[in-house]
Residue, then its C-alpha position, 0 to 999 in steps of 0.5 A: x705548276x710545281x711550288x716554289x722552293x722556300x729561298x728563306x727557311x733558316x730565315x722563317x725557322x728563326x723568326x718563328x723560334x722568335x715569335x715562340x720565346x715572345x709568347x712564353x714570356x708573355x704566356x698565361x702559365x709561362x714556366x718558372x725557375x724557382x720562388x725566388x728565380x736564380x737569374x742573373x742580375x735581375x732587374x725586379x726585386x720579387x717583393x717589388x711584383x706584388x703591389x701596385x706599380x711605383x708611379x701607375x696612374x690607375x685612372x689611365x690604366x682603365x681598360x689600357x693594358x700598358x707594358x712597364x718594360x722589356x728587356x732582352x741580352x745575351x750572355x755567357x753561361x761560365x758554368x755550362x760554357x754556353x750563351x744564353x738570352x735573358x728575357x724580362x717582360x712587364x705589363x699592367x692594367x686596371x680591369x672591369x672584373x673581380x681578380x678572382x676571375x682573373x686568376x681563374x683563368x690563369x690557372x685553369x690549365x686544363x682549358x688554356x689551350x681552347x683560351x689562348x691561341x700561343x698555348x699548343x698543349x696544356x695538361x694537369x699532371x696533378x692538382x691539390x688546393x691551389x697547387x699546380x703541376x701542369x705540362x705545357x707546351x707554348x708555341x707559335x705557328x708562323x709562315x708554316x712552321x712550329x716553334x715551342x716550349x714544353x715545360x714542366x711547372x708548378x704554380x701557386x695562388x695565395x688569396x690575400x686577407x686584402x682581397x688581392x691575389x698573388x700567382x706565381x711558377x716554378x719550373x721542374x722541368x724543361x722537357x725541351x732543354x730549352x730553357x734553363x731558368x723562367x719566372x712568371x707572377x700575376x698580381x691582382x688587387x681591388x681598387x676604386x677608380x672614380x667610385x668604382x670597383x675595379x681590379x688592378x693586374x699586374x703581369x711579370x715573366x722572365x725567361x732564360x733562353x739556351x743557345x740562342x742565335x745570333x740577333x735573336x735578343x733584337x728579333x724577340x722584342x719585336x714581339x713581346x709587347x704586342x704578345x704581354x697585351x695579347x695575353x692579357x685581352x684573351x685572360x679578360x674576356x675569358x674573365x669576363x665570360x665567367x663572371x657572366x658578363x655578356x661582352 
């Protein structure tokens, strides 16, 4: 018996391009737009990202990566006469683990694509001191189709004297022309939860989209939670095995 025809192609091509923009929003290394990103009506201050989140309860964060909010729309591009979908992803949690490992694994761009499953390829182009420039393509296998991201990045660490870590990404290139504007930091600071040493890591990404379809901005947010806390249970494990912990 011949297979059936697909009747839905269009319909699984969208809802696999979806499930990619979801992941480079809530990817380890997602690519960036600048230090300070040019994005339009930006809802996070970039100084607000690196401290520990107004109001976190961090005894309940304990183990429980909590997303702070998402945000997806569409609008109109003036100067480029084109649409285009703003993404904004924020998750945050408190971690068994030093955030150097954290932040480890967060760079290691050479190995990310054996670490997370949404990482197609991942390639450094250079490395000097805690400066990145990697070529990554973040993607998404769904009902048999490919969707991705290439993007050319630069990422830098800063080690505080505090002892917390500060991650973040500029983008130089999108190989794809998909994307047109992206930003992505990690936050990472000691604290003591009930006499205990922990680390608090906090997660920010935003992406602007090029040309999105119709509905796209509803579809996305369908997955980016559940992606922002995919992605982080995959960078603490990896963490946790660096650090020599046995589960």
């Amino acid at each position: 018996m011949s297979p059936k025809p697909d009747a839905f192609p269009a319909a699984r091509a969208g809802l696999a391009a979806c499930a990619a923009l979801a992941c480079v929003l809530g990817g380890p290394g997602a690519s960036a737009q600048a230090a300070a990103p040019a994005v339009p009506e930006r809802e996070t201050a970039r100084a607000d990202l690196f401290r520990i989140a107004p109001g976190a309860d961090l005894r309940k964060l304990v183990g429980s990566p909590t997303v702070i909010g998402t945000s997806y729309r569409t609008f109109k591009d003036a100067a480029a006469d084109e649409n285009r979908l703003l993404g904004e992803g924020e998750i945050h949690v408190v971690l068994d683990v030093a955030g150097s490992f954290m932040a480890d694994v967060s760079t290691d761009y050479a190995r990310q694509a054996e670490i997370f499953p949404r990482v197609l390829s991942s390639t450094v182009l250079s490395h000097e001191g805690k400066r990145w420039v990697a070529r990554q393509n973040m993607g998404f296998r769904f009902l048999g189709f490919v969707a991705g991201y290439d993007s050319v990045f630069e990422t830098e660490r800063r080690d505080l004297p505090s002892g917390a870590i500060i991650i973040e990404g500029h983008l130089t290139e999108s190989v794809d022309a998909k994307l047109s504007a992206s930003y992505v930091t990690w936050y990472m600071e000691p604290v003591t939860v009930d006499g205990k040493t922990l680390t608090y890591a906090r997660f920010f990404s935003t992406q602007t989209i090029r040309r999105p379809f119709a509905g796209m901005a509803g579809l996305v947010n369908a997955f980016a939670g559940a992606e922002l806390r995919k992605m982080v249970d995959e960078t603490y494990k990896e963490a946790r095995k660096r650090a020599g912990y046995k589960k």
